[in-house]
N, C-alpha and C positions, 0 to 999 in steps of 0.2 A: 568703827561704824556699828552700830545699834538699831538693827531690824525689826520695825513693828509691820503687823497684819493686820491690825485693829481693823480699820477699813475691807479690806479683804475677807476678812473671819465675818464680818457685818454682812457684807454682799452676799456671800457664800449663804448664810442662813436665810437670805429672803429669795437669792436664786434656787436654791433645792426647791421650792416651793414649787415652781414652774417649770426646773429644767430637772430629770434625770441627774444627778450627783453636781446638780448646779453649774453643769458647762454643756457646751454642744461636741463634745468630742468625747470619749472617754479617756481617750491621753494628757485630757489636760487637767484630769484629779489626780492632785496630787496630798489627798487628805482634807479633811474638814477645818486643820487650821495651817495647812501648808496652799492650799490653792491660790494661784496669783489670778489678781482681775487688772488686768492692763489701762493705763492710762493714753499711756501713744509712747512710740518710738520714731529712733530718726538716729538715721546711721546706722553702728554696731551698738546701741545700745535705747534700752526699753527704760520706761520706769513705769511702776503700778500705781493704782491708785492712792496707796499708802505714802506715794512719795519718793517711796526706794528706785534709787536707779542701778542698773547694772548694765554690766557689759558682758553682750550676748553671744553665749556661741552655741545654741539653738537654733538662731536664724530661722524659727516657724520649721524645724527639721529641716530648714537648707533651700527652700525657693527663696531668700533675700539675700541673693547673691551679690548685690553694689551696696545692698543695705537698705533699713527700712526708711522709705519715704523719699527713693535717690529723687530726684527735682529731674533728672532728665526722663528719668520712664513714666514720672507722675506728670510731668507735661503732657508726651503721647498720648497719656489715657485720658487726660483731660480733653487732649483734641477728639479724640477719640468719642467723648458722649456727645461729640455733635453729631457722629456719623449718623446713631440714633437706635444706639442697643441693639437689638433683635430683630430680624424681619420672615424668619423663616424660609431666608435665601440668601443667595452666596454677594458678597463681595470681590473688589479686585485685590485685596489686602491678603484677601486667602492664600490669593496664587502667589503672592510677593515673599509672605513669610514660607512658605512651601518650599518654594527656591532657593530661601537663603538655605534652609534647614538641608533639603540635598546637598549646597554643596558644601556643608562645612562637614556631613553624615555622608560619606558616598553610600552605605546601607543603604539609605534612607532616599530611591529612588521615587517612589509616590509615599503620598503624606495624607492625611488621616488627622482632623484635628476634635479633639475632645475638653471636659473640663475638666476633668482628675485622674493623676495616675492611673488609680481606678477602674476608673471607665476606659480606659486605655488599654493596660492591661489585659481587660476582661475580651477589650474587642480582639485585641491580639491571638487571644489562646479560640477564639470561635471562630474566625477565619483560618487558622491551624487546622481546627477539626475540619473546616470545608473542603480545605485544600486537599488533605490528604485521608478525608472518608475517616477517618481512626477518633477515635473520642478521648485515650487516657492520655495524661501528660506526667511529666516528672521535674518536679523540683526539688533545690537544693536543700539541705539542712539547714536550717536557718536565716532562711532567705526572707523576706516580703515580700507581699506580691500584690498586696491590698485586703478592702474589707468587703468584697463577694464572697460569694460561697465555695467557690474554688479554692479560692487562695486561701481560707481561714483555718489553713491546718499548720500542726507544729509539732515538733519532735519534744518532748518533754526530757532535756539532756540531764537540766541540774537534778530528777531521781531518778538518773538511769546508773543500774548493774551493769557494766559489759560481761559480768562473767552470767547473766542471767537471758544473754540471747541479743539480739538486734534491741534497739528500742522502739518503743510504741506510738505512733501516729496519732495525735489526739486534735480534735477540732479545738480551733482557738475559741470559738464564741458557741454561747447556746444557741439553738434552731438552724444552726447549720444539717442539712440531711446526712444523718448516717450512712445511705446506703449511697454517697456521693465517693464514702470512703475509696470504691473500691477503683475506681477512676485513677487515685491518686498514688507515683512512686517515689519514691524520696530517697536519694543519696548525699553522702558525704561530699563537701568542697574540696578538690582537689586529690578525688581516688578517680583515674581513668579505669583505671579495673574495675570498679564497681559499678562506674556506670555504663560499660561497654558490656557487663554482663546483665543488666538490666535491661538493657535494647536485646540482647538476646536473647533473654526470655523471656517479653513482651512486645518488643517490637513490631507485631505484627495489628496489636491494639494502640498504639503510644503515637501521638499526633504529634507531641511538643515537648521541648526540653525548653524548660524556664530558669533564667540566670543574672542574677546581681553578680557580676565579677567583679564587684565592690560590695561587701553586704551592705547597705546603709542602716539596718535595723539592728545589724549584729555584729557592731565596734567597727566595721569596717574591713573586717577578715577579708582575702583577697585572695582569687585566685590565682594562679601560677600562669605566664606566658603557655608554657606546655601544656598544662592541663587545657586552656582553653582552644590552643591548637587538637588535642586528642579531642578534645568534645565537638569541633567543629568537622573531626574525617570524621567521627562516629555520627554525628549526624546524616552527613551525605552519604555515609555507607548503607545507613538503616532508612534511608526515607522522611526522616523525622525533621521537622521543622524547629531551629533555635531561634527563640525567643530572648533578646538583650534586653533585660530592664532598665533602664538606663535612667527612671524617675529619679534620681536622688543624683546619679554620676553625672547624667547628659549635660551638656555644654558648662559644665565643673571643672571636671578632671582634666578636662580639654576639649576646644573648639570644636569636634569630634568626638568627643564623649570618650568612655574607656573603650568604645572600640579604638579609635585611633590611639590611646595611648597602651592599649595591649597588642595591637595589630593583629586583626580579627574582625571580619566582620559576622554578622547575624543575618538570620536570614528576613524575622521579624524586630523590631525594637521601639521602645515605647521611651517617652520625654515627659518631663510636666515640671518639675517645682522651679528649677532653675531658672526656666526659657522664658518665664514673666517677667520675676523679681516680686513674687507672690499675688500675681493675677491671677485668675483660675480660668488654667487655659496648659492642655496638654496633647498629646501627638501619639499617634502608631502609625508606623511607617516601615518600609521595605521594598520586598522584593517586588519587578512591578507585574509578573506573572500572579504569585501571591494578591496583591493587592488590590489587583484586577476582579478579586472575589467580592469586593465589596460593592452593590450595587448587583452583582450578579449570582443573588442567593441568601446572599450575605446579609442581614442588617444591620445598619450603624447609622446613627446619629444620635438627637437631642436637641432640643428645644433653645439652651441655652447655650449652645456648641458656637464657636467662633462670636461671641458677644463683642461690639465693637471696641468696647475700654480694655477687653482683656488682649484681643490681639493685638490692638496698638501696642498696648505696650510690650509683647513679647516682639514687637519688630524690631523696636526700638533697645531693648535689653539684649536683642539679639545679634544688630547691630554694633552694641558695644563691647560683648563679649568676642565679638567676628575680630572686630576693627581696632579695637584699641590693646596697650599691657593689659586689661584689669585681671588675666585671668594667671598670669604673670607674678601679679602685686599680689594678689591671695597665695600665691603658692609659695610666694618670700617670704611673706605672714607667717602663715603655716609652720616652714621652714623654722622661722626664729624660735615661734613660740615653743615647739619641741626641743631646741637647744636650749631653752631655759630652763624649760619643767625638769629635763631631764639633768640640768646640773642641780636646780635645788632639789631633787630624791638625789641623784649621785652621792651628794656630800652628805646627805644620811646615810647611805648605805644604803637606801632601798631598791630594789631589783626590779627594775620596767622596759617598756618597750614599745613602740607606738607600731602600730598597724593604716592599712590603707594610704591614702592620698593625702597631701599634705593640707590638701582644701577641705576633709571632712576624716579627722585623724580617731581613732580608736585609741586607746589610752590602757596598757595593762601593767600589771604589777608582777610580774615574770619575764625572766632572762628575754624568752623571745615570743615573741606574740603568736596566738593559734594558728592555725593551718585550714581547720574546719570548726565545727559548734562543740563538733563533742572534746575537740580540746579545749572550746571554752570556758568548758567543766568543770575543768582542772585550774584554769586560773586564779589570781586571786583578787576578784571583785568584791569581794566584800570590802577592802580599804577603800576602795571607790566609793561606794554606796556609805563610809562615813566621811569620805571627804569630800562630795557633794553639796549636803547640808551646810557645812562649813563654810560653803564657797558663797554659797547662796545668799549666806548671811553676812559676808561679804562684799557683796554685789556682783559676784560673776557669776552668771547665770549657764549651767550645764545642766544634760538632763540628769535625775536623779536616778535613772538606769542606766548600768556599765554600758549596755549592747547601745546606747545611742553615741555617735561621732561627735567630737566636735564640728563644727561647722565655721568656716572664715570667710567673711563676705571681704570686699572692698572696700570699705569705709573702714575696718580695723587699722587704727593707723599706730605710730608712737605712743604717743598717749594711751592708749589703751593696749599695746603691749606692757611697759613699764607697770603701770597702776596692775594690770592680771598676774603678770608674775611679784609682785609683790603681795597680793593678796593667797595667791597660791603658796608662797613662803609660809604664809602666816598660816593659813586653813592645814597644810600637812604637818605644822609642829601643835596645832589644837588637838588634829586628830591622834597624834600620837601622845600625846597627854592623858590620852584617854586611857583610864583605867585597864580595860579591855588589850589594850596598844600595846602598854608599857612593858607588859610582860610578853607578849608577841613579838614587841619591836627586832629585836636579836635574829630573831627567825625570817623575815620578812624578806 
């Protein structure tokens, strides 16, 4: 296969003109002659304007969870623009998906619906500080949490000295306020020590413990059952309100989200990419003492909040993930695809390990996959980051960043297991052809 951008590298130069690095997102610059302009997809697999098709495990970062364009969730939304968009008032569709969402989430005893992560998120950690008067929170190491001002902070692992102290907090974007810093604590995934002595020596300021017990931004690192039991007595011990991200995990990992499949619940938790199949339509939801702040003190909403096409169709996405295998058939997917990858590096010798859930798997090139970020440090991402490119050109589309998961919708079927692991055959012996490689390869 023989990968042109010609089209792509074209659009690119006439979109810079209008858009900020020629896309509406900044994750989707992927370079001046790397950026893809999409044509349409359908199923697991996209093709660009170029013509190139691939098969996708990107999945939009993972709300196309049946696949792009399933015919059943695009029906819903289509009935859906009768309802008639927007009206800045409630429907009875509200309360229906609300319902479903308790009971497949026992967490999730009142609902809260939103249009992004995001916004979700953001509402979650503000009714924290209502509830409990305290305004700092603490999150994980390499978590996401979004692109507000709260959440745009980061541990800068790959140039950190451990023999030079803790590492240093740095805000992810410009015009984030400095003095927000001081708001914010940050521990390692999976040290109860650590974070049980940060409640004790803050706790008295600390509103909310924030937590991907799936990372989704960072390979999919995963906490421990114990750990997430020790975070859950340290929070009721200290007062502190936890926060289950569950934007990337929620009804993925299981009908239940990784609460049900770690058995734990939150006291807060937030939903969005999955629960469409890439409608823009997301959730915070909990305790109903908690939740009860909202309306009483509290601010929430938005303009475009519960828009008619996007809830249909998360009734209906939600309905199918409730009621039928699908969620089953991804994790078989999943399943396989790891035993292929992992026999063609085996029969080279190369040393890996997958991380996370089998529906949004992390990929590393060491004996056994990280613990936390700062062991992320240590692995060896860099083969990723050449065998990316490779794939790409290819046609199987993964992100060009180690920390993003694979991603397995429903629609990955046969065919598109065979064709990927054949193509991944071929892209790991390109990569190790590579000059650079060759003499590496031994060590690897």
């Amino acid at each position: 296969m023989t990968r042109s951008l010609v089209k792509s590298n074209a659009h690119f130069r006439k979109a810079v003109s209008r858009l900020p690095l020629g896309v509406s997102s900044n994750f989707r610059y992927w370079g001046e002659d790397k950026t893809l302009y999409v044509a349409h997809g359908k199923g697991a697999r996209l093709t660009d304007i170029d013509g190139n098709e691939y098969i996708d495990y990107r999945m939009a970062y993972g709300p196309c969870i049946l696949g792009y364009a399933d015919p059943r969730v695009d029906a819903a939304a289509i009935a859906g623009i009768e309802v008639g968009g927007v009206f800045a008032l409630s429907t009875e569709r509200e309360y229906a998906v609300a319902e479903r969402i308790s009971r497949m989430v026992p967490a999730a005893e009142l609902v809260r619906f939103s249009n992004s992560g995001s916004e979700a998120v953001m509402a979650a950690l503000r009714v924290a500080r209502a509830f409990t008067g305290k305004d700092s929170y603490v999150v994980v190491e390499g978590g996401y949490h979004g692109v507000f001002d709260a959440a745009l902070w980061y541990t800068p692992i790959e140039d950190w000295d451990p023999a030079c102290g803790e590492p240093h907090v740095m805000p992810y974007s410009a015009g984030v306020p400095g003095m927000l810093r001081g708001l914010l604590h940050t521990v390692p995934m999976n040290d109860a020590n650590r974070l049980e002595s940060t409640f004790k020596a803050y706790g008295d300021e600390i509103a909310a413990f924030m937590i991907e017990p799936i990372m989704g931004n960072c390979c999919s690192i995963s906490a421990t059952r114990q750990y997430l039991q020790d975070a859950r007595a340290l929070c009721d011990r200290y007062g502190i309100v936890m926060i289950v991200d569950e934007v990337k995990t929620g009804f993925r990992v299981a009908r239940g989200g990784v609460q049900e499949l770690m058995g734990f619940r939150g006291d807060l938790c937030t939903f969005a990419k999955a629960m469409g199949n890439g409608y823009p339509i997301s959730v915070v939801a909990g305790r109903e003492d908690i939740m009860r702040r909202f309306g009483d003190g509290v601010v929430h909403g938005g303009t475009f909040t519960c828009h008619s096409v996007a809830l249909a169709a998360a009734e209906k996405t939600l309905e199918i993930l409730d009621e039928t295998p699908a969620l089953q058939t991804i994790a078989d997917y999943g399943t396989r695809l790891r035993a292929g990858i992992s026999q063609i590096l085996s029969q080279r010798g190369i040393r890996h390990s997958f991380s996370g859930h089998q529906s949004m798997s992390g990929l590393f090139f060491s004996e056994t996959p990280p613990r936390n970020y700062r062991d992320w440090a240590t692995s060896d991402y860099t083969f990723y980051e050449a065998l990316a490119p490779e794939l790409h050109d290819l046609g199987v589309l993964c992100e060009p960043d180690s920390r993003e998961p694979w991603f397995i919708c429903e629609a990955h079927d046969e065919r598109c297991l065979g064709e990927t692991l054949q193509r991944f055959d071929k892209a790991v012996d390109r990569v190790l052809q590579q000059p650079s490689r060759k003499a590496a390869h031994c060590a690897i």
